[in-house]
C-alpha positions, 0 to 999 in steps of 0.5 A, a space after each residue: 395135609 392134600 396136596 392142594 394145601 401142601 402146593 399152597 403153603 410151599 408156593 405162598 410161605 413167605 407171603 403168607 407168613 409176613 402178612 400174618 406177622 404184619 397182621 399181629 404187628 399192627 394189631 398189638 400196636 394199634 390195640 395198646 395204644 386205644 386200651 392206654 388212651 381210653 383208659 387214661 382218658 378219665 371221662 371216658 373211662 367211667 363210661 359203661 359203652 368204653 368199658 365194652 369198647 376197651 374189652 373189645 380190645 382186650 379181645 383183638 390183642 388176645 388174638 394179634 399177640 397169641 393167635 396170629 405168631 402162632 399162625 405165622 410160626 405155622 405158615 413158615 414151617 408148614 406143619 404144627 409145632 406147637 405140641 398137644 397143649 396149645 393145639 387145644 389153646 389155640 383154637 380155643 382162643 380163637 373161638 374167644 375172640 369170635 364169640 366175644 367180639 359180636 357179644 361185646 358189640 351186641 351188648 355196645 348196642 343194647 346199653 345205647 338202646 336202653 340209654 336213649 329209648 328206656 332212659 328211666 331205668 338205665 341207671 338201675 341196669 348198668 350198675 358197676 356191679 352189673 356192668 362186671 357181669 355182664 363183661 364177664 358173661 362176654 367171656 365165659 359164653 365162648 369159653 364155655 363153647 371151647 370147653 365143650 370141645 376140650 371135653 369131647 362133649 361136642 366136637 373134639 379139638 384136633 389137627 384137621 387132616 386136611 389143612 394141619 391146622 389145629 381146629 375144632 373138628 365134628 364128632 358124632 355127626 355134630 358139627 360144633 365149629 359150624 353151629 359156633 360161628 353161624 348162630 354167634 353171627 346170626 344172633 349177634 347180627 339180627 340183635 344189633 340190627 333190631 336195636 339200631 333200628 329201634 334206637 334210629 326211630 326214637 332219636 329220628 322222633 325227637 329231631 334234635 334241630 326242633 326248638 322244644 327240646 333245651 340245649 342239653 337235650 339236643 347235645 345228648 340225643 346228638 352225642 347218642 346218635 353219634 355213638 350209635 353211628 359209630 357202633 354201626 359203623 364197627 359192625 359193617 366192618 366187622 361184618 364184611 371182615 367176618 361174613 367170609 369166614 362163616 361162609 367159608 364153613 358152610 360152604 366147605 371151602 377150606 376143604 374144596 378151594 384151601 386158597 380161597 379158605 385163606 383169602 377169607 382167613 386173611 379177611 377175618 382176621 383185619 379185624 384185630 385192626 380195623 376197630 382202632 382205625 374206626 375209633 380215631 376216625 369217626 369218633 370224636 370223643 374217642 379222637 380226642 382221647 387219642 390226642 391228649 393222652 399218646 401224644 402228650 407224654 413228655 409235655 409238662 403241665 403248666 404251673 400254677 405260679 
């Protein structure tokens, strides 16, 4: 560890160890909560877009239950603990959660896509077999990645000298930390953009105020809207949570200015958070969700006599 690291962490322990507490607190809380409401929600539930949106949550409680303790544990006592096993495990899990949170949202955006623009062969793509699959694929791909470094292939996972944190570290020139997350946030940032793009124009050529479409036709085109409004809404957050990170990589920051590494750290990780928060407030089919499954418990049906 530099000096300047060793400066930061003696100054700032106990300021940056309740925060990453406050952090997997509120994250855990705020992640069972959205995953038992949705799943109890029964209408929701059969849907292909809140399947998506619960593993997303899946992937946050991961990541405030496992990661976050761990980082908290580290900030306290200013070295790593752990031993070799999670030392592998946890930026393992770390590159899980980056990767599957812009997969799972990219494919939030393609099953609206498909659904609102290629309505003729939805039915036939989102299968409950096909769904599996492709929830599947949104974790083996960043899976995949870490075992590459687990096996040394590309990059090895190690103690970064500099920070003492357990990372992915280049080997043989080849920067795999760095290719993760820039081309995961490209690709998922350019795909999402081009389907919301697309999706805006179609539901925009059908204004559902015009009088030729039938009443459910308009109740469809403005429930899809609201839903794509809402994914929308989920990537911006995502994006201002997450663009420091990678930027913080590029630009090498963690090793110029360890500070600011953790400020934008800090910023990364409010995602674990910020989904659930965005749910309640500007979903409305999710809202209600919320309202009649947590805070119904203890309230008895009323009887049929």
């Amino acid at each position: 560890m530099d000096n300047s690291t060793r400066e930061i962490y003696e100054s700032f322990s106990g300021i940056l160890t309740g925060v990453t507490t406050l952090f997997s607190i509120i994250g855990i809380i705020a992640n069972i909560i959205t995953i038992i409401a949705f799943v109890r929600h029964q209408s929701l539930f059969k849907n292909a877009t809140t399947l998506f949106i619960i593993n997303l949550c899946v992937i946050d409680l991961i990541f405030s239950s496992i990661n976050l303790p761990m980082m908290a544990v580290f900030y306290h006592y200013k070295f790593w603990i752990f031993g070799n096993v999670l030392c592998k495990i946890y930026p393992s899990l770390y590159s899980l959660n980056g990767g599957a949170s812009w997969l799972t949202i990219m494919f939030v955006m393609i099953n609206r896509y498909v659904l609102i623009c290629k309505p003729e062969i939805y039915g036939n793509i989102y299968t409950s077999l096909n769904v599996k699959i492709m929830l599947a694929f949104v974790w083996i791909i960043p899976l995949f990645q870490a075992f590459l470094a687990l096996a040394e292939i590309f990059g090895k996972i190690d103690i970064d000298p500099k920070t003492s944190i357990c990372t992915i570290l280049p080997k043989n020139g080849i920067d795999l930390k760095t290719i993760y997350i820039v081309s995961g946030f490209a690709i998922s940032f350019s795909v999402i953009v081009v389907t919301f793009f697309l999706i805006y124009k179609k539901v925009n050529l059908k204004n559902p105020n015009t009088t030729e479409l039938s009443d459910k036709d308009t109740e469809s085109i403005k429930t899809n809207l609201a839903i794509v409004k809402l994914m929308m809404t989920i990537f911006i957050c995502h994006s201002i949570c997450y663009l420091p990170l990678p930027l913080s990589v590029i630009f090498r920051i963690n090793h110029k200015n360890p500070g600011l590494s953790i400020i934008c750290l800090f910023i990364s990780w409010t995602h674990v958070f910020t989904n659930p928060i965005i749910f309640f407030f500007t979903g409305k089919l999710y809202r209600e969700a919320y309202r009649q499954k947590m805070f119904s418990f203890g309230k008895k049906k009323p009887s049929d006599n």
